[in-house]
LOBAFI-845204 format. One record per residue (C-alpha): residue number from 1; x, z, y. Coordinates in pm, 1 decimal, always signed. Example, Ala and Ser with C-alpha at 12.3 -4.5 7.8 and 13.67 -1.06 7.14 Angstrom:
<atoms>
ATOM     k         px         pz         py
ATOM     1    +1230.0     +780.0     -450.0
ATOM     2    +1367.0     +714.0     -106.0
</atoms>
This chain:
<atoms>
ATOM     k         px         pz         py
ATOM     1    +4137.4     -699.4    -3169.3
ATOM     2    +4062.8     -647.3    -3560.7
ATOM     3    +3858.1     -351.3    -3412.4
ATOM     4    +3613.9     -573.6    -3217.6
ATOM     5    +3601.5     -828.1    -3483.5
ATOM     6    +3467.1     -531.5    -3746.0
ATOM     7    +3258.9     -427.1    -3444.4
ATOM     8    +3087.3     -768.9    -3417.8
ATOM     9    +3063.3     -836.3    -3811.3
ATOM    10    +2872.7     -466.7    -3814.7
ATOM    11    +2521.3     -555.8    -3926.1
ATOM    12    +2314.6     -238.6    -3735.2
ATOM    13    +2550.0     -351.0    -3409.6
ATOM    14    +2460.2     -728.5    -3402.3
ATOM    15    +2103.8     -606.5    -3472.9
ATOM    16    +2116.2     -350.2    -3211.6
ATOM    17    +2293.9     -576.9    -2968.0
ATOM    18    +1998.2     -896.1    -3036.9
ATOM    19    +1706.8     -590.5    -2990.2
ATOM    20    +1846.4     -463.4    -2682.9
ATOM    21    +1859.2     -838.3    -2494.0
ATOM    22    +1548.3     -938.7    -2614.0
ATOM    23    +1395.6     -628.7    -2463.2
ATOM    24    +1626.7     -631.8    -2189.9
ATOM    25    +1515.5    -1012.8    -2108.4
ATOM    26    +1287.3    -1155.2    -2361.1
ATOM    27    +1038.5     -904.0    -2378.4
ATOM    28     +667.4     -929.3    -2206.1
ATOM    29     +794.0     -593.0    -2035.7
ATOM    30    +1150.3     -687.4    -1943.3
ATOM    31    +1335.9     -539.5    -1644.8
ATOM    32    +1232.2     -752.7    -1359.7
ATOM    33     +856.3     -713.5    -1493.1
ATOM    34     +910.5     -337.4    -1492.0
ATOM    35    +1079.2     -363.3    -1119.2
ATOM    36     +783.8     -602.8    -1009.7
ATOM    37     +522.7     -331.1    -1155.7
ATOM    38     +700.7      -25.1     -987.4
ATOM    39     +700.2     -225.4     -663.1
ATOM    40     +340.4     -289.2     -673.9
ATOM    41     +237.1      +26.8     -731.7
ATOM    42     +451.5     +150.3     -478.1
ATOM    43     +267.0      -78.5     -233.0
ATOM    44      -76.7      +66.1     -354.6
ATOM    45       +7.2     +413.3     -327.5
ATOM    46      +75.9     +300.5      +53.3
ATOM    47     -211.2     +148.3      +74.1
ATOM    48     -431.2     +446.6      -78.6
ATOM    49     -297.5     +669.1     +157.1
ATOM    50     -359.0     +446.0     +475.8
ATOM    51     -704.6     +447.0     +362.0
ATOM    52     -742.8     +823.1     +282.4
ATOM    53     -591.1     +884.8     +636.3
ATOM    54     -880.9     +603.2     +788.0
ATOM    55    -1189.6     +813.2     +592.9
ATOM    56    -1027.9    +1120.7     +724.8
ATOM    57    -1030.4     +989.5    +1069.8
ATOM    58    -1381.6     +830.5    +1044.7
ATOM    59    -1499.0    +1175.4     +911.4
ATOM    60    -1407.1    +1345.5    +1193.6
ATOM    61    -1512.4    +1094.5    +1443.3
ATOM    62    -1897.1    +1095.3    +1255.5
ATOM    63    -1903.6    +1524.9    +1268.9
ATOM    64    -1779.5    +1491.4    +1639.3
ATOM    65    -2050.6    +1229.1    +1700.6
ATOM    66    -2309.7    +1426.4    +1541.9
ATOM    67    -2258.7    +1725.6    +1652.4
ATOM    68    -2171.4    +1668.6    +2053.2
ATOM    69    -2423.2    +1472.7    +2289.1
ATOM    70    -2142.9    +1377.3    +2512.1
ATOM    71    -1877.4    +1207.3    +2240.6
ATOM    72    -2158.4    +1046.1    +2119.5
ATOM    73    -2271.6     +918.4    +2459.4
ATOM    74    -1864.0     +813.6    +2514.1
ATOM    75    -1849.5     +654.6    +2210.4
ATOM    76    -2130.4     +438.5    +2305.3
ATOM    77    -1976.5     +323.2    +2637.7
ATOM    78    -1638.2     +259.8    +2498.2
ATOM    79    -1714.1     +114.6    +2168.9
ATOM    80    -2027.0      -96.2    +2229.1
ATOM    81    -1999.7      -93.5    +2615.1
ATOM    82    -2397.6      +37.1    +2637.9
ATOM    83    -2480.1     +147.2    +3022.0
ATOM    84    -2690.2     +288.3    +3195.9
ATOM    85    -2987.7     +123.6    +3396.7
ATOM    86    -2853.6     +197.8    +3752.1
ATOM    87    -2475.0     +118.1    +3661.1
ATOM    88    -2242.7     -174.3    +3647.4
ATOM    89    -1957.8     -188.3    +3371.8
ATOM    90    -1662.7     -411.7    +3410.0
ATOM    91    -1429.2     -506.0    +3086.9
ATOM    92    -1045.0     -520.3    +3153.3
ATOM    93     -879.4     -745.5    +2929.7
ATOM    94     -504.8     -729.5    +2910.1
ATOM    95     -364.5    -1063.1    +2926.2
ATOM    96     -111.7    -1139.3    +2589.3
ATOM    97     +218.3    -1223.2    +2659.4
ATOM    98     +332.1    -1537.4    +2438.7
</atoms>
């Protein structure tokens, strides 16, 4: 017990021990701040490979649309339902299920 007592009375312990909870919890960069901070950039390195995966996609879809006649006519019909003059085109729409 006299142990801890000389322990607490220790001037570079209680001045260790205050530093340490202020930074722990006082601090502009505490430990939840520092958690919040590696979630978020977690959730942006996510996000900024979604999007490198979309402009590698898109790439591809603009060299195959450049470079083939037929995608590009495909494309067309699908995407912006364009026709020809002598043909009909009828638009399915799936019904959503509440």
């Amino acid at each position: 017990m006299k142990r801890f007592l000389n322990l607490f009375r220790n001037k570079y312990f209680l001045v260790s021990s205050i530093f340490l909870v202020w930074m722990v919890f006082f601090d502009r960069n505490d430990l939840f701040s520092q958690w919040e901070y590696h979630q978020q950039v977690s959730k942006l390195k996510q996000e900024r490979d979604f999007y490198q995966k979309e402009t590698a996609k898109v790439h591809q879809d603009l060299d195959e649309l450049t470079s083939n006649k037929e995608k590009l006519e495909k494309f067309a019909r699908e995407k912006y339902l364009m026709k020809k003059d002598n043909e009909d085109v009828f638009v399915i729409v799936k019904e959503k299920k509440d």
